[in-house]
NUFIDREN-546225 format. One line per 5 residues: their letters; for each residue x, y, z of N, C-alpha, C. Coordinates in Angstrom, 1 decimal, decimal comma, m for minus. Layout:
<nodes>
A = X Y Z X Y Z X Y Z ~ ...
</nodes>
This chain:
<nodes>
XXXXX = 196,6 230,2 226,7 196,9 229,3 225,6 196,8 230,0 224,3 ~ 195,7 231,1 224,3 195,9 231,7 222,7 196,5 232,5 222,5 ~ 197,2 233,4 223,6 198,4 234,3 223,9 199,6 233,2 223,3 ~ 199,6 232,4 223,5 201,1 231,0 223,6 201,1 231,0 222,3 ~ 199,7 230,8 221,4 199,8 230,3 220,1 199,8 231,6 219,2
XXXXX = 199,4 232,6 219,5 200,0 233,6 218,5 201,1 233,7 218,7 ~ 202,2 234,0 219,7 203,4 233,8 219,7 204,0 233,0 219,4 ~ 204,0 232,1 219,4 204,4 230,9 218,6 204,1 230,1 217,3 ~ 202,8 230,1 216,8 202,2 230,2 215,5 202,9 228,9 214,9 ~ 203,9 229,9 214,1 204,8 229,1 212,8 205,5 228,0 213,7
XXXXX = 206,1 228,6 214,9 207,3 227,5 215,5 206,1 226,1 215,9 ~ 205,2 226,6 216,4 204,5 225,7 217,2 203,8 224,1 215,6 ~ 203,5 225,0 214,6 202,9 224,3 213,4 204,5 223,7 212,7 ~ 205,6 224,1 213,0 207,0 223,7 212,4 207,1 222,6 213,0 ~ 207,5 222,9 214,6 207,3 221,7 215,3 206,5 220,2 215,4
XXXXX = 205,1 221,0 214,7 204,1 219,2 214,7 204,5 219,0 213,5 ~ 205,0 219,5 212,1 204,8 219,2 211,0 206,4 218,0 211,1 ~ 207,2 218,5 211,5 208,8 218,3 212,1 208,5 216,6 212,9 ~ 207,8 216,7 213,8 207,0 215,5 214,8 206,2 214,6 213,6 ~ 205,5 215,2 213,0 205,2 213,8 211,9 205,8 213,3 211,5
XXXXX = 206,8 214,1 210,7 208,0 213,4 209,8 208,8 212,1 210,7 ~ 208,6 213,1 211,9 210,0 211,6 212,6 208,7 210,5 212,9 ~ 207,9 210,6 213,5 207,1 209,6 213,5 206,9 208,7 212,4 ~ 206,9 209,2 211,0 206,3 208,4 209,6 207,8 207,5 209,6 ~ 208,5 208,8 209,5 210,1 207,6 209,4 210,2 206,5 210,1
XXXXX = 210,2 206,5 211,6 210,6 205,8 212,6 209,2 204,7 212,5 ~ 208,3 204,7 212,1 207,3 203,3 212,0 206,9 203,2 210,6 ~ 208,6 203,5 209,2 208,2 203,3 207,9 207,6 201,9 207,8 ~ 208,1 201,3 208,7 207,4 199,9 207,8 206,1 199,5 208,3 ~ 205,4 200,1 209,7 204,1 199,9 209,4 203,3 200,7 208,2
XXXXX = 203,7 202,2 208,2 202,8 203,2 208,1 203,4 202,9 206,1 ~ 204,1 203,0 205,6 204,4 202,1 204,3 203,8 201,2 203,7 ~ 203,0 201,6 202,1 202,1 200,5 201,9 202,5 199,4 201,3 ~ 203,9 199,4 200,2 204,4 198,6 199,8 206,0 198,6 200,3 ~ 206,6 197,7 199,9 207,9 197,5 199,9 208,5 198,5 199,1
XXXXX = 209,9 199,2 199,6 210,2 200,3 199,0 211,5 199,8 198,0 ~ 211,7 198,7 198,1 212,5 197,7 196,9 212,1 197,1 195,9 ~ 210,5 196,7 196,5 209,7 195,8 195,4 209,7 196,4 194,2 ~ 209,9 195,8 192,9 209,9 196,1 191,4 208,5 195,8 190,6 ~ 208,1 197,0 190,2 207,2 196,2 189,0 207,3 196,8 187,9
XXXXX = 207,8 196,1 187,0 208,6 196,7 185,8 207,0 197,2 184,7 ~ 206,1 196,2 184,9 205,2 196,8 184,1 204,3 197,7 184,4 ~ 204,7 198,4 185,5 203,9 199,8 185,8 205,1 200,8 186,5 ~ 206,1 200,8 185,5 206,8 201,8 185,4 206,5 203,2 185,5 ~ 207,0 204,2 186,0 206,5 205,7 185,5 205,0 205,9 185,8
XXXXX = 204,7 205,1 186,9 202,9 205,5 186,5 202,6 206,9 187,4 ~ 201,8 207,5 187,1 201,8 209,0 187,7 200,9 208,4 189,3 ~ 201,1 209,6 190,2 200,0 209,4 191,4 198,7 208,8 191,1 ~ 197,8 208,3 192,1 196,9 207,6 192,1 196,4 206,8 192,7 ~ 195,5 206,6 193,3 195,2 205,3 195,0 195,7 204,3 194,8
XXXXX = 195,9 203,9 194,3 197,2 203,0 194,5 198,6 203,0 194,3 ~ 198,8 204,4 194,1 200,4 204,6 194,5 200,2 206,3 194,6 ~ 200,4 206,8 195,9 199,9 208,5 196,0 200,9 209,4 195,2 ~ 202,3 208,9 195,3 203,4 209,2 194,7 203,6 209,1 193,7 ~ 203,0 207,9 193,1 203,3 207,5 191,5 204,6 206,5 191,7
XXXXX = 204,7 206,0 190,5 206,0 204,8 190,8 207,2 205,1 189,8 ~ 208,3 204,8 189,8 209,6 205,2 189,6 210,4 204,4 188,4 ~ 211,5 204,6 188,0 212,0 203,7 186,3 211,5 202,4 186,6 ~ 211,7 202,3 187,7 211,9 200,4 188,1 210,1 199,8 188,8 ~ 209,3 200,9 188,7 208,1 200,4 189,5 208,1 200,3 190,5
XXXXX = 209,0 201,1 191,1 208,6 200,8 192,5 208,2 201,8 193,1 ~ 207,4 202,1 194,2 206,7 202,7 194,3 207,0 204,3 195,7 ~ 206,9 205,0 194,8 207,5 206,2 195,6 206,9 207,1 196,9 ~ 205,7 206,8 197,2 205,2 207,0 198,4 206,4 206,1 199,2 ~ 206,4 205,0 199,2 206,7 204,1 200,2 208,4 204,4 200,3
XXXXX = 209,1 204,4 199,1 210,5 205,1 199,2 210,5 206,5 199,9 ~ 209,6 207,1 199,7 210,0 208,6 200,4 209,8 208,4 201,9 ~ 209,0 207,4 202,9 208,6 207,0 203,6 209,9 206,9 204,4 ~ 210,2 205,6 203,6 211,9 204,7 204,0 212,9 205,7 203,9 ~ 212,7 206,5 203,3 214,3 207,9 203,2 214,3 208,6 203,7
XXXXX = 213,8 209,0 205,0 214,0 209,8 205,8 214,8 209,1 206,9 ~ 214,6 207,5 207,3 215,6 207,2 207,7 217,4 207,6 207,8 ~ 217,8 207,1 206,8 219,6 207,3 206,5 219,5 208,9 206,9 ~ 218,8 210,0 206,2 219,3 211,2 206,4 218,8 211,9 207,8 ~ 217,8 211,2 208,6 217,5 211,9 210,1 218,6 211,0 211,2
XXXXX = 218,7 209,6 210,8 219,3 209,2 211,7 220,8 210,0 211,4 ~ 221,4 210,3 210,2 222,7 210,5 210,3 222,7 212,4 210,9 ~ 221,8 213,1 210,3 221,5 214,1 210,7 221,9 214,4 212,6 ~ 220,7 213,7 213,0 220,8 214,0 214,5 222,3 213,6 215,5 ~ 222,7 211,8 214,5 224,1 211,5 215,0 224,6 213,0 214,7
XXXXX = 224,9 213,6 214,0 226,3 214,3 213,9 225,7 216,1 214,8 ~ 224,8 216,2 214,9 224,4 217,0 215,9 224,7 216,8 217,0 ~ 224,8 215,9 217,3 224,8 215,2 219,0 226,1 215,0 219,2 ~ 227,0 214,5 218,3 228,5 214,4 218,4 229,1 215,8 218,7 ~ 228,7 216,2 217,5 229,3 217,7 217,1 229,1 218,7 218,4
XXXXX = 227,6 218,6 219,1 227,3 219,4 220,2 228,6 218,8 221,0 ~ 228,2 217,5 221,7 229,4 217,4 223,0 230,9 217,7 222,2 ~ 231,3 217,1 221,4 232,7 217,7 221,6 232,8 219,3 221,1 ~ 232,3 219,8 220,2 232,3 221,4 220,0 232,1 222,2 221,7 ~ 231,1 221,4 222,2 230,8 222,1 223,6 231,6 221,8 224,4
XXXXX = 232,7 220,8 224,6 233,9 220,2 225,5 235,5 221,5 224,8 ~ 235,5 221,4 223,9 236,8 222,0 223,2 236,0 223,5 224,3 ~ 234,8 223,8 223,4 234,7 225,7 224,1 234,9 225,7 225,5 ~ 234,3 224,9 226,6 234,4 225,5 228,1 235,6 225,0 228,1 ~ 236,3 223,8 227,3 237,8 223,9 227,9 238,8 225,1 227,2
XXXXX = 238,5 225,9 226,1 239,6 226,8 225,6 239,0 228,1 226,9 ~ 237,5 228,3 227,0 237,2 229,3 227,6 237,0 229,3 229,3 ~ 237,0 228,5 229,6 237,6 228,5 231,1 238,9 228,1 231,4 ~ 239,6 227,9 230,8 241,1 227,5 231,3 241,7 228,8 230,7 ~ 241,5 229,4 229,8 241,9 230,5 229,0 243,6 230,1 228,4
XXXXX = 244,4 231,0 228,2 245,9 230,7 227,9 246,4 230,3 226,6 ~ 247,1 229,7 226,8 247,7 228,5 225,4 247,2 227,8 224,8 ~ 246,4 227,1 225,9 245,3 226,3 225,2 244,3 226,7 224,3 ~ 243,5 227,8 225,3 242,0 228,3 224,4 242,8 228,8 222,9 ~ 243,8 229,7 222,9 244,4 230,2 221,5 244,9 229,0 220,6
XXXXX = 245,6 227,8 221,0 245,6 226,3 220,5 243,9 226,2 219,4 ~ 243,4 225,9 220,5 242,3 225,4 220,2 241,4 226,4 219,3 ~ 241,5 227,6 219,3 240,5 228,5 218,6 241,6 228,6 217,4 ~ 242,2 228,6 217,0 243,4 228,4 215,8 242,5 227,5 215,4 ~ 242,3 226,6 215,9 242,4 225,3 215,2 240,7 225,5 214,3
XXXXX = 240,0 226,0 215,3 238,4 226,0 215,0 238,3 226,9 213,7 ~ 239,1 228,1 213,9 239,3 229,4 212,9 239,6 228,7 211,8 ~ 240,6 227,3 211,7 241,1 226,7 210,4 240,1 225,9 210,1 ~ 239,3 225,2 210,4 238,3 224,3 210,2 237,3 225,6 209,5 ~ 236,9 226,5 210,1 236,1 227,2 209,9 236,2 228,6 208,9
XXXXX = 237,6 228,0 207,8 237,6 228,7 206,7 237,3 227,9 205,6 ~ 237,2 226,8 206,0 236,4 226,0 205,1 234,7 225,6 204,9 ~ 234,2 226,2 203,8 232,4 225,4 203,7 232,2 224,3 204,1 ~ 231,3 224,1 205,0 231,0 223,2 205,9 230,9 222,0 205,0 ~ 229,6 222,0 203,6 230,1 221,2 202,7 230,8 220,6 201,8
XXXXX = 232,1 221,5 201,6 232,9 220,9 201,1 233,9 220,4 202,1 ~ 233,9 221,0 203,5 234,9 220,1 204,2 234,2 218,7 204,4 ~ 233,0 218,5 204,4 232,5 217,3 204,7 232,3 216,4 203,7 ~ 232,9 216,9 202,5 233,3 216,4 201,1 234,4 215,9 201,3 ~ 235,2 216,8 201,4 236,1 216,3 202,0 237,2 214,8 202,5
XXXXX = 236,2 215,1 203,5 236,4 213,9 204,8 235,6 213,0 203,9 ~ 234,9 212,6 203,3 234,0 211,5 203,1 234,6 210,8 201,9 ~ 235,4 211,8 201,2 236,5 211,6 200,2 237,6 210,6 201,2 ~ 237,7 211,0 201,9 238,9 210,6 202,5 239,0 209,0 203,4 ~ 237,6 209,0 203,5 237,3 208,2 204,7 236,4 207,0 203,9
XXXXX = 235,3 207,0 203,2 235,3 206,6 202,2 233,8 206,7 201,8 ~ 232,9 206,3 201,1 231,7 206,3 200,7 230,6 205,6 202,1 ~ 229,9 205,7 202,6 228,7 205,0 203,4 228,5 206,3 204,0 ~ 227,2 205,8 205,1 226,5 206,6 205,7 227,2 207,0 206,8 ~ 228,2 206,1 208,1 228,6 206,0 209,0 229,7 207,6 208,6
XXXXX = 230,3 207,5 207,6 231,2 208,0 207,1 230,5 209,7 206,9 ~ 229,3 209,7 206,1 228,8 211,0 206,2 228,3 211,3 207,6 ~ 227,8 210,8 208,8 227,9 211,1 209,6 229,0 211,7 210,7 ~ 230,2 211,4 210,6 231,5 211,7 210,9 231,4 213,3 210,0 ~ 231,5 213,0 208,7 232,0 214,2 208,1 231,0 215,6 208,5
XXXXX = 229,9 215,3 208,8 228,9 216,2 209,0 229,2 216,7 210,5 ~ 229,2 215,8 210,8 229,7 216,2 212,4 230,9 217,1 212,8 ~ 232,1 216,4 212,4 233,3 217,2 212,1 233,2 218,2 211,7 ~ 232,4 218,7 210,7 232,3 220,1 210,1 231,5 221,1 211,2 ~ 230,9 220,6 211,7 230,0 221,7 212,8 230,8 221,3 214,3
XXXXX = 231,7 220,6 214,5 232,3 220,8 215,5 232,3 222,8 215,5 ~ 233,4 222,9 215,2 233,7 224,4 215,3 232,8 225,6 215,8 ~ 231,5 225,4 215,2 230,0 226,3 215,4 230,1 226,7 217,2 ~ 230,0 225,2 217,2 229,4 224,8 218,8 231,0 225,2 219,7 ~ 231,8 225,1 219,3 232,4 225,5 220,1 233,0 226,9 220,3
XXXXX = 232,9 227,7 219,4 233,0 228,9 219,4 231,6 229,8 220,2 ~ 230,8 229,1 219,9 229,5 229,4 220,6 229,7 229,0 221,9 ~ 230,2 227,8 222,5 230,0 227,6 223,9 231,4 228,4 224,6 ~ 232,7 228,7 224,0 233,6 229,4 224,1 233,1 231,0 224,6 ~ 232,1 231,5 223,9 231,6 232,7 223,9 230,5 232,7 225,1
XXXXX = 229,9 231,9 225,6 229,0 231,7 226,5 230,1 231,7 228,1 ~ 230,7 230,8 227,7 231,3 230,2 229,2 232,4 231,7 229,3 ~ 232,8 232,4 228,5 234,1 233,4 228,8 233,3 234,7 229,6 ~ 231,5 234,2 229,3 230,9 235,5 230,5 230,5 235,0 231,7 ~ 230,3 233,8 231,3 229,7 232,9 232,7 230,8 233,0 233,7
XXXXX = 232,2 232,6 233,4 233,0 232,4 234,6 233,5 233,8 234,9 ~ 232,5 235,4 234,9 232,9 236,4 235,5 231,7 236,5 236,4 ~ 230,3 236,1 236,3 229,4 236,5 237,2 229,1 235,5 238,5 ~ 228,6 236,2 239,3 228,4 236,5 240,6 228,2 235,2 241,4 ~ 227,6 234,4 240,9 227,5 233,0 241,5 228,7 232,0 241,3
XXXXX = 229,2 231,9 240,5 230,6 231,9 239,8 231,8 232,0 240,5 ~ 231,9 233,4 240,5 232,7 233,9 241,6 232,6 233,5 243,4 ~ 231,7 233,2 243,7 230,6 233,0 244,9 231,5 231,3 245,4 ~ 231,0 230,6 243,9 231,2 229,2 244,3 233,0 229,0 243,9 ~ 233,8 230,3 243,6 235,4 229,7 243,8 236,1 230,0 244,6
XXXXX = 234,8 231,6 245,0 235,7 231,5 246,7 235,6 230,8 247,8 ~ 234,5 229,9 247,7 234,0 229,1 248,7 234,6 227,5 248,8 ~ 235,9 227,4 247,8 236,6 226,2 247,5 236,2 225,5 246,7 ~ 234,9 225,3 245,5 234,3 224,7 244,8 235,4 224,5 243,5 ~ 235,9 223,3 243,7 236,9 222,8 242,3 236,4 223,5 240,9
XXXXX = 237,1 223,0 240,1 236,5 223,6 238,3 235,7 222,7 238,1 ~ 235,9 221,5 238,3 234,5 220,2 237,5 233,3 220,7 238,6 ~ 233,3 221,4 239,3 231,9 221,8 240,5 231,2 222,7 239,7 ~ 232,1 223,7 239,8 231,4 224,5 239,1 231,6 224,3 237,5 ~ 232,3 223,5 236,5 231,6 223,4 235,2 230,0 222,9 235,1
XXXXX = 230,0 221,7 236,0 229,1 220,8 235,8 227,8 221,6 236,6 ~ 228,1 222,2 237,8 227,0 222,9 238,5 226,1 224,3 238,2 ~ 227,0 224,9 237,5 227,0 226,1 237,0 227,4 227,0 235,4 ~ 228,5 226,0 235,5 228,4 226,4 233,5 227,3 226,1 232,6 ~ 227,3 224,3 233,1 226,7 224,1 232,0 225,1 224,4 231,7
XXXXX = 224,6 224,2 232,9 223,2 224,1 233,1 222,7 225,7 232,3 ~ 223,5 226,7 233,0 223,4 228,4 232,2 223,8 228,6 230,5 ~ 224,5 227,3 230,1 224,9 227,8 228,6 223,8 226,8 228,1 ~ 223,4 225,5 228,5 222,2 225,2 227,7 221,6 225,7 226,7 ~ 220,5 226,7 227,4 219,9 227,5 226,3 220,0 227,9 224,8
XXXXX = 221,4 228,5 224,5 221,3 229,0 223,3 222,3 227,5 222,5 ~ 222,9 226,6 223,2 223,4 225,6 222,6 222,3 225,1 221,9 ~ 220,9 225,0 222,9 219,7 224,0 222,2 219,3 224,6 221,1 ~ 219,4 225,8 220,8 218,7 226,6 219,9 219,6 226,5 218,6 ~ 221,4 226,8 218,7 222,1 226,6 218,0 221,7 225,2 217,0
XXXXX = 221,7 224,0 218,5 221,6 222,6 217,9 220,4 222,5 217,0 ~ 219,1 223,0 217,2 218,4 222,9 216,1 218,2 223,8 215,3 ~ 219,2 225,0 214,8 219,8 225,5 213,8 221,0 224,4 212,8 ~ 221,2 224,2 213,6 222,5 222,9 212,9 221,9 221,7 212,1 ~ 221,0 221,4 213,2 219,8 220,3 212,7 219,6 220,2 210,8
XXXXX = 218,8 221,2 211,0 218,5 221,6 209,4 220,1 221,9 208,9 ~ 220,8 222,5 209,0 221,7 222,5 208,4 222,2 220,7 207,8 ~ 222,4 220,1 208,8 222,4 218,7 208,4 221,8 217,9 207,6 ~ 220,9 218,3 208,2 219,5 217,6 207,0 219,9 217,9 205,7 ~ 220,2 219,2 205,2 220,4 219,8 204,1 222,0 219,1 203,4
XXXXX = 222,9 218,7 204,4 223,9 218,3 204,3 223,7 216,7 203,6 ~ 223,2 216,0 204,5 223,0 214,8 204,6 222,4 214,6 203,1 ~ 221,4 215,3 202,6 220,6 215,2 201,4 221,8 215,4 200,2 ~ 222,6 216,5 200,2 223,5 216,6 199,2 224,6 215,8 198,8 ~ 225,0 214,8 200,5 226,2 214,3 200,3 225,5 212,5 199,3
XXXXX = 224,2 212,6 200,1 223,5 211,3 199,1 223,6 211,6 198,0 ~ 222,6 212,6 197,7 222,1 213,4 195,9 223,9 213,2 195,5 ~ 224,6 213,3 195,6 225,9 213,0 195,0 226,8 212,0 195,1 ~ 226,4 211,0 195,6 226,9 209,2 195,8 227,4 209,3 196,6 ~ 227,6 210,0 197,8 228,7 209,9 198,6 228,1 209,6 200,1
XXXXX = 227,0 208,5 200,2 226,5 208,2 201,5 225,5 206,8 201,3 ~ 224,5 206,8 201,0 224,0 205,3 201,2 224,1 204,5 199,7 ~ 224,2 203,2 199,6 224,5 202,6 198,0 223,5 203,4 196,9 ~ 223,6 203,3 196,2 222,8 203,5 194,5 221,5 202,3 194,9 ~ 220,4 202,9 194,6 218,8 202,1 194,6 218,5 202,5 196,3
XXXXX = 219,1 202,9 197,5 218,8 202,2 198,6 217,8 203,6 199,0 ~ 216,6 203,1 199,3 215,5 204,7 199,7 215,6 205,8 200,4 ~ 216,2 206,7 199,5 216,8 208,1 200,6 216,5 209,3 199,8 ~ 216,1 210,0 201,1 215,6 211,5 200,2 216,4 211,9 198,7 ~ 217,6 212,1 199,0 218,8 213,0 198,2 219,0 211,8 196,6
XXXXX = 219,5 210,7 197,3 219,6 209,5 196,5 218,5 209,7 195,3 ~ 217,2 209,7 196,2 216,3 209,7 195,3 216,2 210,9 194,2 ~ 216,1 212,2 194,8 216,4 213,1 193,8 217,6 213,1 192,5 ~ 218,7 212,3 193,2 219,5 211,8 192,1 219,1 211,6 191,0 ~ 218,5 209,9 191,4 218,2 209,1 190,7 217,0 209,8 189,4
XXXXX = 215,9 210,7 189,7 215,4 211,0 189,3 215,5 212,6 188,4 ~ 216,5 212,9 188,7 216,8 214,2 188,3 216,7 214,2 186,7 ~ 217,4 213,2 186,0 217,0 213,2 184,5 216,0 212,8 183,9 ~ 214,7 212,3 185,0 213,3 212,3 184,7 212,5 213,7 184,8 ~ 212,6 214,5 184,9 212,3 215,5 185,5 211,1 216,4 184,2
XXXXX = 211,2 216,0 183,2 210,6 215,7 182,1 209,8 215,0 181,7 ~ 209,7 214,1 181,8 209,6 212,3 181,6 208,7 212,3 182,6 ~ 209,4 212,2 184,3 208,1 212,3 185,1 208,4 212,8 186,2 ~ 207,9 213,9 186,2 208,4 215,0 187,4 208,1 214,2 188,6 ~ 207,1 213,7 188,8 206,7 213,0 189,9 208,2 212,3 191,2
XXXXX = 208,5 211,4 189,9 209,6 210,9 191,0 210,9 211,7 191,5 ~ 211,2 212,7 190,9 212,3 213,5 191,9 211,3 214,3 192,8 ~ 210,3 215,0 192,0 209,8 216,2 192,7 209,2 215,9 194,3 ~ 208,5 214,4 194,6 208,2 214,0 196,0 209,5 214,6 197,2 ~ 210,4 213,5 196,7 211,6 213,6 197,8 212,1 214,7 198,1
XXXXX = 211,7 215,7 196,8 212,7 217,1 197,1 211,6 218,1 197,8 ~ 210,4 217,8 198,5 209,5 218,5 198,7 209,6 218,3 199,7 ~ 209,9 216,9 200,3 209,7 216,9 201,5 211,1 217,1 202,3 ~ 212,7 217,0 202,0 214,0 217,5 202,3 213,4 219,3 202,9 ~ 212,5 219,5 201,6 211,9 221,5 201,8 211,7 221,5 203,1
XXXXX = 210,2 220,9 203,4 209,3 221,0 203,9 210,1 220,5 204,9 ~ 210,6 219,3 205,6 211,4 219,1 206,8 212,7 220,3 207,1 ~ 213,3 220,7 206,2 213,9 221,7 206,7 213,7 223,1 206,9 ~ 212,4 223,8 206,6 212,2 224,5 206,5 211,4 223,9 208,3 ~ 210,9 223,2 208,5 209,7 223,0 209,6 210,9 223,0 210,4
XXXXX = 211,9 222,3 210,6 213,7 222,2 211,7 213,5 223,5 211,9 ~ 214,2 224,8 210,9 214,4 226,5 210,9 213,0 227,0 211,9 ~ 212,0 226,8 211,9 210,8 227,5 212,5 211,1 227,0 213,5 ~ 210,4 225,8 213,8 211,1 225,2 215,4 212,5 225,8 216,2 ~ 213,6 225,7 215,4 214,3 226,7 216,3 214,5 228,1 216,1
XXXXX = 213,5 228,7 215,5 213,1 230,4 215,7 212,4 230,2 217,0 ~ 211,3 229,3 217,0 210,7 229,7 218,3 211,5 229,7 219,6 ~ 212,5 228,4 219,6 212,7 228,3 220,9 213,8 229,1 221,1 ~ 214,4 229,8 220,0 215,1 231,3 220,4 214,0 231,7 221,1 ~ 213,0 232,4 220,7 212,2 233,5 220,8 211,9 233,1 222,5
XXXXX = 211,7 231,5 222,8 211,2 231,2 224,2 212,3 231,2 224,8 ~ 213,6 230,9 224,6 215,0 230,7 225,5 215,2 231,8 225,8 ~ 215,4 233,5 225,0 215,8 234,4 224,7 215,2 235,4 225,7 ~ 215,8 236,0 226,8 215,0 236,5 227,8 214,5 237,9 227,3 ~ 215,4 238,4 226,9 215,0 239,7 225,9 214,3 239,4 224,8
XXXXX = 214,2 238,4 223,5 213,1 238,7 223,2 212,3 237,9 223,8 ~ 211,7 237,7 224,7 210,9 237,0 225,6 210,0 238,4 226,2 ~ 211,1 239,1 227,0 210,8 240,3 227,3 210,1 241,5 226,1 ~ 210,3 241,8 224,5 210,4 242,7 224,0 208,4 241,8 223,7 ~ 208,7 240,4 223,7 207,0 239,9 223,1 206,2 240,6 224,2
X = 206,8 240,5 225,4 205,7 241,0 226,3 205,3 242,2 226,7
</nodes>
């Protein structure tokens, strides 16, 4: 066990710090001491203090409990578009790189075109296009990391269908959905999961910018990015209320990046091998 935790250290403290966050989010309205809409105009601007840890915002309302509530819109839209993004980016790769041909070159064109564009301005983009809400930044976020994952699982499966078990199970009459499903997938796992929580943070970081610039949940509604918005020309006046939300966007995406250093470090048989 203390072999496990020097090797793992930061991933393993990224990981619980990462686990609080979703836990505070996911039960904001117990673990929330006030209403994160409620107004109280006559204690505007009031700095931290036991009765508001955060300190309260133009409108009084109270920014502990907003930062609480805003992790919502930006983890639920975050993970949607990871999880999208993973299956179809991972469906396009084993289909361009086990069928090989016309197709895989079709399809890797296409990823190569997606993928001369900044992930955030393509998802600018699309959100332009498609229109303002959250559902919509999830799409756009997604769409933009399609390509990742599929170039990644494209690169995985083009070594898998030359080794030995592989081979084993196509001379033995085993169809392509036998061996995708029996044998591709289970062996590319690995670095997809590690990818996926590489992307994670990337989203997170996405999700926060596309709010911070109106282009995801309404104006007032409690979101990390939003809130730094809103507060950006306080920043003087009263640092308090941008500086919370932007601390904690940090601190959650920095804690995502550690988390998946480790489970490189654990998925990774070489460096698994080079710790040992």
């Amino acid at each position: 066990m203390a072999a496990f935790w020097r090797r793992y250290d930061i991933a393993l403290v990224g990981s619980a710090v990462f686990g609080f966050v979703l836990l505070v989010t996911v039960f904001a309205s117990l673990v929330a001491p006030y209403d994160p809409m409620a107004r109280d105009i006559k204690n505007r601007f009031a700095g931290p203090s036991a009765a508001h840890a955060f300190g309260t915002d133009q409108l009084g309302r109270d920014v502990f409990s907003r930062v609480i509530h805003g992790g919502r819109p930006i983890l639920s839209a975050s993970f949607s578009a990871v999880v999208c993004a993973l299956a179809i980016g991972a469906s396009i790769g084993i289909a361009g790189g086990y069928l090989r041909g016309w197709l895989d070159t079709a399809l890797m064109r296409l990823m190569d075109v997606m993928l001369s564009f900044p992930s955030i301005l393509l998802a600018i983009l699309i959100v332009a296009t498609l229109g303002v809400g959250l559902l919509n930044v999830t799409v756009a976020i997604g769409f933009a990391m399609v390509p990742v994952f599929a170039r990644l699982a494209r690169s995985i499966v083009i070594t898998l269908v030359f080794e030995e078990y592989v081979l084993a199970a196509r001379s033995l009459g085993a169809s392509d959905r036998h061996i995708v499903w029996k044998h591709i997938l289970p062996n590319m796992m690995p670095p997809i999961i590690v990818q996926a929580s590489a992307m994670l943070a990337v989203a997170i970081g996405t999700a926060s910018a596309l709010n911070f610039i109106g282009l995801g949940v309404e104006p007032g509604s409690p979101d990390w990015g939003m809130m730094v918005a809103e507060g950006q020309r306080l920043i003087f006046d009263a640092p308090h209320v941008p500086l919370f939300p932007g601390l904690v966007i940090t601190i959650t995406v920095l804690s995502v990046n550690y988390m998946g250093d480790g489970l490189r470090d654990h998925l990774d048989p070489k460096l698994r091998r080079q710790g040992d």
